[in-house]
C-alpha positions in Angstrom: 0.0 0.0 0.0 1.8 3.9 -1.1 2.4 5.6 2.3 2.0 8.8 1.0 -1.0 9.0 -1.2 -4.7 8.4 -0.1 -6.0 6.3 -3.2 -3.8 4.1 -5.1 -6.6 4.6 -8.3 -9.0 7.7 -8.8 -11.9 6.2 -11.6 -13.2 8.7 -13.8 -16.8 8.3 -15.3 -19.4 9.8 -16.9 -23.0 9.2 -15.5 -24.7 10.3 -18.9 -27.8 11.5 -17.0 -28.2 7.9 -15.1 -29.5 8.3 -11.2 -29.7 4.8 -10.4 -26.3 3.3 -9.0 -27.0 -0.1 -10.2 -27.7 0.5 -14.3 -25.9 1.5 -17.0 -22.3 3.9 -16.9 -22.8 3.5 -13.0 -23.1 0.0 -12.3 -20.6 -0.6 -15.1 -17.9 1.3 -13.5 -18.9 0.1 -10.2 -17.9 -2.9 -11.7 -14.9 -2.1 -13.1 -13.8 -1.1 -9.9 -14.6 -4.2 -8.6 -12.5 -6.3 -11.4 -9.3 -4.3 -10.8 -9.8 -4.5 -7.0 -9.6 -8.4 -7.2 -7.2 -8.5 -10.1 -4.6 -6.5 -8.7 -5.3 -7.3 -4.9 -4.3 -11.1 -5.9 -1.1 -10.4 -7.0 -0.2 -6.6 -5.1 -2.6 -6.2 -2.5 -5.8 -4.7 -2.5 -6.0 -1.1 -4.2 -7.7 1.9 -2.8 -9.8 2.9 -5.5 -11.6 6.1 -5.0 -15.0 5.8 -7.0 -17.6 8.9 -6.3 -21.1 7.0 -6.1 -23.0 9.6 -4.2 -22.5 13.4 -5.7 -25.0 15.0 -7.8 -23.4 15.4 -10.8 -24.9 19.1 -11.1 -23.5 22.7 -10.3 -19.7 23.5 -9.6 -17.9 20.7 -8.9 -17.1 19.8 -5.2 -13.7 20.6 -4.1 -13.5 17.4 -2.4 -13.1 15.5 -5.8 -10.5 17.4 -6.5 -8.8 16.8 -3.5 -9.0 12.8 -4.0 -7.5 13.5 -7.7 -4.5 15.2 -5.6 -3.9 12.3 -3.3 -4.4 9.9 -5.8 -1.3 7.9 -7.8 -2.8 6.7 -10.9 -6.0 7.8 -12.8 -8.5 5.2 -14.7 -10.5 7.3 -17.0 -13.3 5.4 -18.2 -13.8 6.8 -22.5 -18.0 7.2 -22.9 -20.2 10.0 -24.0 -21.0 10.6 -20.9 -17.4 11.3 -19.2 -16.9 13.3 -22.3 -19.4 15.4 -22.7 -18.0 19.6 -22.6 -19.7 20.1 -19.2 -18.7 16.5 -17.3 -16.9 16.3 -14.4 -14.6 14.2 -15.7 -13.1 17.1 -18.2 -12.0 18.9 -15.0 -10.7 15.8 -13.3 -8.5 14.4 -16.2 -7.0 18.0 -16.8 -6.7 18.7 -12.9 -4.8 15.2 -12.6 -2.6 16.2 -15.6 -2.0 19.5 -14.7 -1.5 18.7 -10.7 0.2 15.0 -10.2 2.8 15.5 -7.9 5.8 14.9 -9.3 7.9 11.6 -8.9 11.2 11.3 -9.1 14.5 8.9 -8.2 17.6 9.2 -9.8 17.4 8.2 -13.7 13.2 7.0 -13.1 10.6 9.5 -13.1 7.0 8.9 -13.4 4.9 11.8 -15.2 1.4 12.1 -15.0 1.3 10.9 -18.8 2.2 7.6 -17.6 0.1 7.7 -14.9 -3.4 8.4 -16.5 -5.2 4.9 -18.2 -7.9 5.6 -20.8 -10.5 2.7 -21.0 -13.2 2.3 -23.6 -16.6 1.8 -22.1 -18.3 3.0 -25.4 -17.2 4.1 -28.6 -16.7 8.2 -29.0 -15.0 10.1 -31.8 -11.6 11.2 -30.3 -12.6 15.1 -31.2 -14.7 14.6 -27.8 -11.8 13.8 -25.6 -10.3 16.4 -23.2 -7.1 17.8 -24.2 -4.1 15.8 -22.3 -6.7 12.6 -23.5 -6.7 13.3 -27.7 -3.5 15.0 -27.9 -0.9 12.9 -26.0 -0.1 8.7 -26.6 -1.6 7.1 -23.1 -2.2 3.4 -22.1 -5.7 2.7 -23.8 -7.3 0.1 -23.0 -11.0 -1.3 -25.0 -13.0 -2.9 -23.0 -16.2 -2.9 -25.4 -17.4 -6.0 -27.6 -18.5 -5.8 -30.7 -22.0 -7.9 -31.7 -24.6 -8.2 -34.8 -27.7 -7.5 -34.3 -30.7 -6.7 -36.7 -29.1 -3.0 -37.3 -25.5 -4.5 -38.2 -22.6 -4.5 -36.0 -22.8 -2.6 -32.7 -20.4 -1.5 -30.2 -21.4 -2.2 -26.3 -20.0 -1.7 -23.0 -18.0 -5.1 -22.5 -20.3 -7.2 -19.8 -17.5 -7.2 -16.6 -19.2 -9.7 -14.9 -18.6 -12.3 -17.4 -16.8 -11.0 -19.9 -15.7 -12.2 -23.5 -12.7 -13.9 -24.3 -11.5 -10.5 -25.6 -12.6 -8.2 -22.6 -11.3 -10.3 -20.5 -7.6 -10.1 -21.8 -8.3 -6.5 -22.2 -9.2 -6.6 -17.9 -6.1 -8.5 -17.3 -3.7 -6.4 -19.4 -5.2 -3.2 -17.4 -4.4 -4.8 -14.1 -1.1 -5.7 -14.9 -0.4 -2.3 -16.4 -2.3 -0.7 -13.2 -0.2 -3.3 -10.6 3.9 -2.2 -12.5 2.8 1.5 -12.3 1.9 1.1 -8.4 5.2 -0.7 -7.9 7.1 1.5 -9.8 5.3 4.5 -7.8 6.0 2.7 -4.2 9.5 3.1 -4.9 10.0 6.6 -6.0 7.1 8.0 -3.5 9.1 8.8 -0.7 11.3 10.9 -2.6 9.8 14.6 -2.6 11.0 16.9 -5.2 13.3 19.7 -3.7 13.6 22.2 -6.5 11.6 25.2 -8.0 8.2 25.2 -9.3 8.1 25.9 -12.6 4.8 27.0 -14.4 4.0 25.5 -18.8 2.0 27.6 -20.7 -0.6 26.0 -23.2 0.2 24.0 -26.1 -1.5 24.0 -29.2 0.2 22.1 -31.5 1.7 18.4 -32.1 5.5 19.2 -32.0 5.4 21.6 -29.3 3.5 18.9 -27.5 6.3 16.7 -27.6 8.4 19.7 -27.0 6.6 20.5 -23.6 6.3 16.6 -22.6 10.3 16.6 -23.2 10.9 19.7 -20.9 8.7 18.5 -18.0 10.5 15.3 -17.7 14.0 16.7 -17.4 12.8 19.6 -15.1 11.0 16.5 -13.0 14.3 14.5 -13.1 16.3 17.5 -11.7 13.9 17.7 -8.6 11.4 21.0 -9.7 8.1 20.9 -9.3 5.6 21.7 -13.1 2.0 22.6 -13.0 -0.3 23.7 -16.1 -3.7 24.9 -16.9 -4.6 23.0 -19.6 -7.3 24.7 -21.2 -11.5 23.0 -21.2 -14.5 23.2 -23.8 -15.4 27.1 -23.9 -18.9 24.9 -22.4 -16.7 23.6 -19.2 -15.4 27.0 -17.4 -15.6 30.9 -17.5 -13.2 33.1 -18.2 -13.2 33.7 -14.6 -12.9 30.6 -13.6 -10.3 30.1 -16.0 -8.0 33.1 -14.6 -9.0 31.2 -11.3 -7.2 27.8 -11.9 -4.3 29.6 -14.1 -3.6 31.6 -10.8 -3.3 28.5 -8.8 -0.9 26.2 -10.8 1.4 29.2 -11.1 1.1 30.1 -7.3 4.4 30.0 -5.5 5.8 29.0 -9.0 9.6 30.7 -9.6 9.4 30.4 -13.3 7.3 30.4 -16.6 8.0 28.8 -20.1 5.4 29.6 -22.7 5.9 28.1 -26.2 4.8 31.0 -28.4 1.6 29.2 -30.2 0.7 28.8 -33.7 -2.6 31.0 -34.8 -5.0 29.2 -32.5 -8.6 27.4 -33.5 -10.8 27.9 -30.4 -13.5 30.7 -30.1 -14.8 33.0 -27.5 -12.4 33.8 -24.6 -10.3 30.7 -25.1 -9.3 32.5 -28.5 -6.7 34.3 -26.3 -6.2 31.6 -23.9 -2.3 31.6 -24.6 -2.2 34.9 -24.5 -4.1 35.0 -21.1 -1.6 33.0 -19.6 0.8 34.7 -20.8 0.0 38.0 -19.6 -0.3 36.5 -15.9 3.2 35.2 -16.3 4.3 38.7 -17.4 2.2 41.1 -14.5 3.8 38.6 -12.1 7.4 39.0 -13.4 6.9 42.7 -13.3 6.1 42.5 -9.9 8.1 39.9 -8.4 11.8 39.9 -9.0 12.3 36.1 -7.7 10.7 35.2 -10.8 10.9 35.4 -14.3 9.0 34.3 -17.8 10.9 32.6 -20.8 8.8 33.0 -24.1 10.3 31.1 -27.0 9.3 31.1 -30.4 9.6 27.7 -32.2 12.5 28.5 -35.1 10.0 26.1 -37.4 6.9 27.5 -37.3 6.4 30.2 -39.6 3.3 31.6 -38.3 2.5 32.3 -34.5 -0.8 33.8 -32.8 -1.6 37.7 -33.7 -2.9 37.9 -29.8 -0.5 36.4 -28.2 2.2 38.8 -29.7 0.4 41.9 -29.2 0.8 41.0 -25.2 4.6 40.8 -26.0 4.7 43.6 -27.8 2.6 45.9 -25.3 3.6 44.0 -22.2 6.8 46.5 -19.9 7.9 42.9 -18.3 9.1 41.7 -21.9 11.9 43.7 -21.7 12.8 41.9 -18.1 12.1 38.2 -19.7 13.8 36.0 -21.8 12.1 37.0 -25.3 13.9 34.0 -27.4 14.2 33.7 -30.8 15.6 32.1 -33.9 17.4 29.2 -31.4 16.8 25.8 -30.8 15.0 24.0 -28.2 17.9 22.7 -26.6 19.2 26.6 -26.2 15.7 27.4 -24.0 16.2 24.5 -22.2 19.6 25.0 -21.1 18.5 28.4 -20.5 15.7 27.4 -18.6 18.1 24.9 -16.2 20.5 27.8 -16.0 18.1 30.4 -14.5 16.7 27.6 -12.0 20.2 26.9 -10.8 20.6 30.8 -9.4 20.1 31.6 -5.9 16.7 32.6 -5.1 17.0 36.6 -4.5 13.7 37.6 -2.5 12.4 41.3 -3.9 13.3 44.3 -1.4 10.3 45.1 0.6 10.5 48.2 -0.8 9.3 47.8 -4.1 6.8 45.6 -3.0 4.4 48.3 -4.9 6.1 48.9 -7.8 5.1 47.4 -11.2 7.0 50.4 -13.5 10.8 51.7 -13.2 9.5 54.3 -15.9 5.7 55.5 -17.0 5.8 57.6 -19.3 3.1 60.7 -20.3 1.9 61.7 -23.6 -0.7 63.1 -25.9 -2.4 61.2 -27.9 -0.8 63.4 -30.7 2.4 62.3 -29.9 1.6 58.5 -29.8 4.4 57.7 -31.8 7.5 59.6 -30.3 5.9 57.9 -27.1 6.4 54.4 -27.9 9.8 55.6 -29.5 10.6 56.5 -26.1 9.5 53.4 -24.0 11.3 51.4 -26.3 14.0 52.5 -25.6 14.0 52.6 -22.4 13.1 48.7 -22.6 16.5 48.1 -24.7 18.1 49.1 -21.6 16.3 46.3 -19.5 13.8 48.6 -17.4 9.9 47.8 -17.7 9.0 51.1 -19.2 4.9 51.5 -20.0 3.2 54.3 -21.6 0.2 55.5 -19.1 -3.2 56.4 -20.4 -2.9 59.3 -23.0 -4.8 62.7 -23.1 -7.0 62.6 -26.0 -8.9 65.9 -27.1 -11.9 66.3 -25.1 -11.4 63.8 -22.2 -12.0 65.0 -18.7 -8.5 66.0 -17.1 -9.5 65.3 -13.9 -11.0 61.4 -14.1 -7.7 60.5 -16.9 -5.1 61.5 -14.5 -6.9 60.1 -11.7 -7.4 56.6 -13.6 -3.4 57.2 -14.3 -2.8 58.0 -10.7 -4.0 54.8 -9.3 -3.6 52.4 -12.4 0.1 54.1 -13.0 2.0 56.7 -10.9 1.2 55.0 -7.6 3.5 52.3 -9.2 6.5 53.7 -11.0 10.1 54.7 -10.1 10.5 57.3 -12.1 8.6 59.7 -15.1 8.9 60.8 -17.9 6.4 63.9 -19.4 6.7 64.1 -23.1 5.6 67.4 -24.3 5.9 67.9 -27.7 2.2 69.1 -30.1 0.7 69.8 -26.8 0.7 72.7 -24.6 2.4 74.0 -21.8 -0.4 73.9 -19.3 -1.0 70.4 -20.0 2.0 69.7 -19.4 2.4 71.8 -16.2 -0.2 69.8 -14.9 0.7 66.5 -15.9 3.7 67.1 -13.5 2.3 68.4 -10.5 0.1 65.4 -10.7 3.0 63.0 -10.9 4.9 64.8 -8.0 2.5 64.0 -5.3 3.9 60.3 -6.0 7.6 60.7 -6.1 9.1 58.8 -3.4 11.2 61.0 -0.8 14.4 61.2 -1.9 14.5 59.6 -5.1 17.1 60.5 -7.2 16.5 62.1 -10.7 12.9 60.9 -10.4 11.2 63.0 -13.2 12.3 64.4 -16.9 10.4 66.6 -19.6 11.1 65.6 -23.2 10.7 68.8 -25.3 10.3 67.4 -28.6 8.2 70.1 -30.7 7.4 68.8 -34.3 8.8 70.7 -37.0 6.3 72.7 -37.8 5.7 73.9 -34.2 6.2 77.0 -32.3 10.2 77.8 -32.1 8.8 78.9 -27.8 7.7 75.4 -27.8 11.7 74.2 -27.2 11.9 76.7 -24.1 9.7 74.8 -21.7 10.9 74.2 -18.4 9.8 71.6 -15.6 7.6 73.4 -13.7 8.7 71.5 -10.4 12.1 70.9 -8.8 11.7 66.7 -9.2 12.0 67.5 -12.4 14.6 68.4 -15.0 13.9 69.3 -18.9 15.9 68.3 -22.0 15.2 69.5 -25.1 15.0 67.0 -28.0 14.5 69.6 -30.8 15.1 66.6 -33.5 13.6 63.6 -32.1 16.4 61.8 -31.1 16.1 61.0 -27.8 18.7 58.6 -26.9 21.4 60.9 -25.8 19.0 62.5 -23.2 17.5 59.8 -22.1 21.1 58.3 -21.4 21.6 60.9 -19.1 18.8 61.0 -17.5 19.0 57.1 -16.7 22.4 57.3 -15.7 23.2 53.7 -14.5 20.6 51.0 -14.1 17.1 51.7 -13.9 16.0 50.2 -10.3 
């Protein structure tokens, strides 16, 4: 019996509308259980299968069940239309199983959750019905329907347990045996608790970075780390809510990300930009904790990737703080991967608990352009620089640079104003409402980019910072580089 698990077996399976315990999907996978208990038990000893006889099957599902997926060693997922249905329970309990099995781990053996999930075929489905890790990835399938003739032609049923056909039977008897080497290999690598980081996948979307993500898992499990996922349900299963819900717990406490950049994805809805809403959690996380970082790769042999899912790397100010990899190999994010876990964990100062931005930057809508210009710049020299809401003609002054206040100055190092086809009262008060955030005693915590057009005002290029936080350089031809280098002086936080 496994000292350090609750169940030995956790039996997924689909009710398909059935109340009564002792007909149809229920009493057949009461019966299963049965089978392997005796199987197994007369050759192991008796497995603690946990088989959920007695919930509703209706509304959010208990947190209980997920519990006994946690604490359980090896899953039996029995393949119907009911367990497969978008809204079953099952969905959630395959993908929290995949997503969650603790890892185990000795020396050269490890046991990933892929070997630890058993698909068995109670009734014929088409595979397009099959939660992700199911359809996607190679498991141990077992079929334990038989095939008969009847007046219609040849059916598929539910293989009769009880006294089952020559070829059910061997189908039984392989499934124990399977069931009974992946216990034993399990008893000997359970005592050994993983000791390294936890280290958070991104989604997968397509066959080779599958195998790609399968291949990384293993050799971060066989160095000791800990990997969680959110694989992604039916848009029928969860919310995006609920989504965002789960994503925040499998990358809780998590010191790392890797997201494989995706290929143009096929769902709808919400999970359109499920990728990408991964991905920007990763990134607002790095941006806010400095013990952990986000490595985004894009695969060298995929010539197309996902429109959303660059637009977050492209507006996101953490990118610039991440590992943004391309044009190399898989083996060069791996290594980098292994390289970054093998630092010292560095714990944030307290002090910047608060702090999201080492640079916002303020701008007119006008002067959109010159104001990316800028933050990219300031993101070439590794600082998470962010543009903060723009004045657009005919916004209320008052409710903008309040939202920019609480959204953006409340959470920056330092700012920069750029005043260039806008006027000097705007940006007079643009910087007495960034001074009421500057720190005490930060140094060189403001500038004022004068950067009139051409066609502008030559008194435009005279502007000076109307506070002492602040010094002014003019950028009369729009390079900005040289004052900006000044400004910055050494490293931005």
């Amino acid at each position: 019996m496994l000292q350090t698990f609750d169940h030995e077996i956790f039996l997924s399976y689909g009710w398909a509308g059935n109340n009564d315990p002792d007909q149809g999907a229920r009493a057949w996978a009461a019966q299963l259980r049965d089978r392997l208990q005796n199987i197994i038990g007369a050759n192991l000893y008796l497995p603690r299968i946990y088989f959920d006889d007695s919930a509703s099957r209706t509304g959010p599902i208990p947190d209980r069940l997920y519990q006994a997926v946690r604490k359980s060693a090896l899953m039996v997922f029995a393949v119907s239309p009911g367990s497969c249905r978008p809204t079953s329970w099952c969905q959630k309990e395959a993908t929290y199983f995949w997503d969650n099995a603790r890892p185990l781990v000795s020396g050269p053996d490890v046991a990933p959750p892929e070997h630890r999930i058993f698909k068995v075929t109670q009734s014929a489905i088409s595979g397009d019905n099959l939660v992700d890790p199911l359809r996607r990835w190679q498991l141990s399938s077992f079929d334990l329907c038989d095939t008969i003739d009847t007046l219609a032609g040849r059916t598929t049923l539910a293989g009769d347990l009880r006294n089952p056909s020559p070829q059910v039977a061997r189908a039984l008897d392989a499934l124990a045996a399977n069931l009974r080497t992946a216990l034993e290999r399990i008893q000997a690598l359970e005592l050994n608790q993983p000791s390294g980081a936890h280290v958070f996948l991104g989604p997968t979307f397509c066959k080779a970075t599958d195998d790609r993500v399968l291949t990384l898992r293993r050799e971060l499990l066989l160095q000791g780390h800990h990997v969680s996922s959110a694989t992604s349900l039916p848009p029928e299963a969860e919310t995006e809510d609920e989504h965002s819900v789960r994503v925040d717990g499998a990358m809780d406490g998590s010191r790392l990300a890797v997201h494989l950049i995706p290929e143009p994805l096929p769902a709808s809805g919400w999970q359109r930009n499920n990728a990408a809403l991964q991905l920007r959690k990763s990134l607002r996380k790095s941006s806010q904790d400095g013990s952990f970082a986000a490595y985004l790769w894009y695969d060298p042999d995929q010539s197309e990737f996902d429109a959303q899912c660059g637009h977050e790397l492209e507006m996101n100010p953490a990118v610039a703080g991440d590992q943004n990899i391309k044009d190399k190999d898989f083996g060069y994010l791996k290594e980098n991967v292994k390289g970054r876990l093998r630092r010292p964990l560095v714990a944030p100062a307290p002090a910047d608990s608060n702090i999201t931005y080492d640079v916002v930057i303020e701008h007119h809508d006008y002067d959109s352009l010159e104001a990316k210009q800028i933050r990219d710049y300031i993101r070439q020299r590794g600082c998470r620089a962010q543009l903060a809401n723009a004045t657009v003609p005919g916004d209320n002054r008052r409710r903008r640079e309040k939202k920019n206040a609480e959204q953006f100055y409340s959470r920056a190092r330092r700012f920069v104003v750029l005043y260039g086809r806008t006027t000097g009262e705007w940006a007079n008060d643009v910087c007495f409402a960034m001074r009421s955030h500057i720190a005490p005693g930060a140094p060189r915590p403001g500038l004022v980019v004068t950067a009139p057009p051409p066609d502008a005002p030559v008194n435009k290029a005279v502007f000076e910072a109307p506070v002492p936080e602040f010094e002014t350089r003019q950028c009369p031809d729009g390079k900005y580089a040289v004052a900006l280098e000044e400004w910055l002086g050494g490293p931005c936080h």
